[in-house]
N, C-alpha and C positions, 0 to 999 in steps of 0.2 A: 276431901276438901273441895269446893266448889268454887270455883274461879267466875269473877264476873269479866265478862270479855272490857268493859271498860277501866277498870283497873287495868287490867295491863296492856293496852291500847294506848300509845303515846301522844299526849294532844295535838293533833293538827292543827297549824298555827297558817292561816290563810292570810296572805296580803289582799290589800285594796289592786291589787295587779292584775290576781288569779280569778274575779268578776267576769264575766260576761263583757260589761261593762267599765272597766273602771275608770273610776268619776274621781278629778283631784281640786280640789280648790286651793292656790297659792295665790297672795297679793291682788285679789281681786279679782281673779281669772278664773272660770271654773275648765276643766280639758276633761274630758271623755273621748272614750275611744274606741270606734266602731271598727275591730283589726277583725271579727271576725265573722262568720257568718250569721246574716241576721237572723235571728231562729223566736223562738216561742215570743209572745207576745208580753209574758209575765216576768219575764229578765229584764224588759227595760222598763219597770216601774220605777227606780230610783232617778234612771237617766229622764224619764219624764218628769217625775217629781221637781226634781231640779232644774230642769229648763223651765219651767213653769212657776218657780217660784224664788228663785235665784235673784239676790243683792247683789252680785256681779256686776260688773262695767264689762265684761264680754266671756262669752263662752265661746270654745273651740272644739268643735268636733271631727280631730283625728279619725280620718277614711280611709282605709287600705281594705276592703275585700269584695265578695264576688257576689253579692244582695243577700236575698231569702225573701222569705214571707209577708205579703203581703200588709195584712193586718197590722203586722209590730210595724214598720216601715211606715201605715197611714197613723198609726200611734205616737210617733217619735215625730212624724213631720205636725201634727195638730198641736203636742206641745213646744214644737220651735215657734209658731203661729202664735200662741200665748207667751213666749218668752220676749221680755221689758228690754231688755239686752243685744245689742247688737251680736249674734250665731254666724262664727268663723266656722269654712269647713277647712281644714288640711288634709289637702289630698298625694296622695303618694302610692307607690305600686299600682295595681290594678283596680279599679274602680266602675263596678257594675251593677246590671240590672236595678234594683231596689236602694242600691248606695248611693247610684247616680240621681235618683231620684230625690234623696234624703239632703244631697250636695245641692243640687238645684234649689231646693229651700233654703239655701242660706243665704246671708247679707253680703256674704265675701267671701272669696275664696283663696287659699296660697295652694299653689299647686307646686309638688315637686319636678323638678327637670323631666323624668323620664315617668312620666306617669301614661297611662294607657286609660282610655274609659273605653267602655262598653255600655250601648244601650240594642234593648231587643225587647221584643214583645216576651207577654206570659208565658208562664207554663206552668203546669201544676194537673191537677186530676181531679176525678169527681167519684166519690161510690155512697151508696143508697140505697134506695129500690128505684125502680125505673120513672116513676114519677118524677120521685123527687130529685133526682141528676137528669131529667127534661128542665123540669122547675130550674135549680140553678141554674143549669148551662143556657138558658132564654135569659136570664138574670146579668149572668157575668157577660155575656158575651155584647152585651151594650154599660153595662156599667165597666168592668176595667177598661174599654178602649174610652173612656168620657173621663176617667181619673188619668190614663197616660197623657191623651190630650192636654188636659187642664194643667200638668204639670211643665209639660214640653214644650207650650204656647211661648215662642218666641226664642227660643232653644233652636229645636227645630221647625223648618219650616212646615206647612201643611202638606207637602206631599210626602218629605222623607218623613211625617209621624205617619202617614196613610203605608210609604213602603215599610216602614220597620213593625205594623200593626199586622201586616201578610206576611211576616218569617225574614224580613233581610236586615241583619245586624249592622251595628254602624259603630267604627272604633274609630277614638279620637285619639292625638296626643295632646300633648300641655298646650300650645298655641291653638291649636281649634278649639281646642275646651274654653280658655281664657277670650278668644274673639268673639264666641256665641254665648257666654256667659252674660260679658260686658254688652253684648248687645240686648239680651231679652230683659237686662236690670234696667238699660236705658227705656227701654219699649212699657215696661211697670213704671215706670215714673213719670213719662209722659201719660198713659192714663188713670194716674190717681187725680 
């Protein structure tokens, strides 16, 4: 008798929890939650979907972790950019690299009491043939320091984005995160 392994394989029953992302909509609110590290680009197509096209009166995007990859990161922040909705970030535990970036794009922020941010330049690697990791590495090394800038413009000032561009990390808690937030929202509103 031949056994199909799906027959006796018990259905695995996944929550909306056990996502990458998971996306809830209650009462008009849609909450996503970025608890983990940002990884492949193709995990957050619902979380883009969504902010992109969402009948909501306010999305909240739950931040607790330690960044990732670029691309998903420019991905998630292009459709905050098109979401109709005022984009709450909630921030809690540690908050870094590419998170803090992702929090920075939002309309407002609740930070919990002991939260920690981290901001630092790239890292990442480069293989190929020799060419073509010359090719990139001419490429990135003026384009990521012109995407950090443009995010950071009025965050931080011009020379800690020039120190933290040369390898020196810079950790916040809630109150410096909340003074430099409120101030670069001001500094966006005076030049629109």
């Amino acid at each position: 008798m031949e056994l199909i392994f799906e027959e006796i394989q018990p259905e695995i029953e996944h929550s909306r929890w056990s996502k990458v992302v998971p996306i809830v909509e209650k009462d008009g609110v849609v909450t996503a939650c970025l608890m983990g590290e940002i990884v492949n680009v193709e995990e957050y197509n619902e979380l883009c979907y969504t902010l992109e096209n969402t009948k909501a009166k306010e999305v909240r995007l739950i931040i607790n972790n330690m960044g990732g990859q670029l691309n998903s990161m420019l991905s998630i922040i292009a459709s905050m950019e098109k979401c109709a909705c005022p984009v709450v970030g909630v921030l809690s535990g540690t908050v870094a690299s590419a998170a803090t970036m992702i929090a920075l794009q939002c309309d407002r922020l609740e930070i919990a009491q002991y939260t920690s941010w981290l901001t630092h330049t790239y890292s990442g690697g480069l293989a190929g043939k020799g060419n073509e990791i010359e090719a990139q590495y001419e490429f990135e090394k003026k384009y990521i320091p012109n995407i950090f800038k443009g995010i950071h413009k009025g965050f931080l000032t011009t020379t800690e984005i020039n120190r933290v561009l040369k390898g020196k990390d810079m950790w916040m808690d809630k109150d410096e995160i909340e003074k430099r937030f409120a101030k670069m929202k001001k500094l966006k509103a005076e030049n629109e």
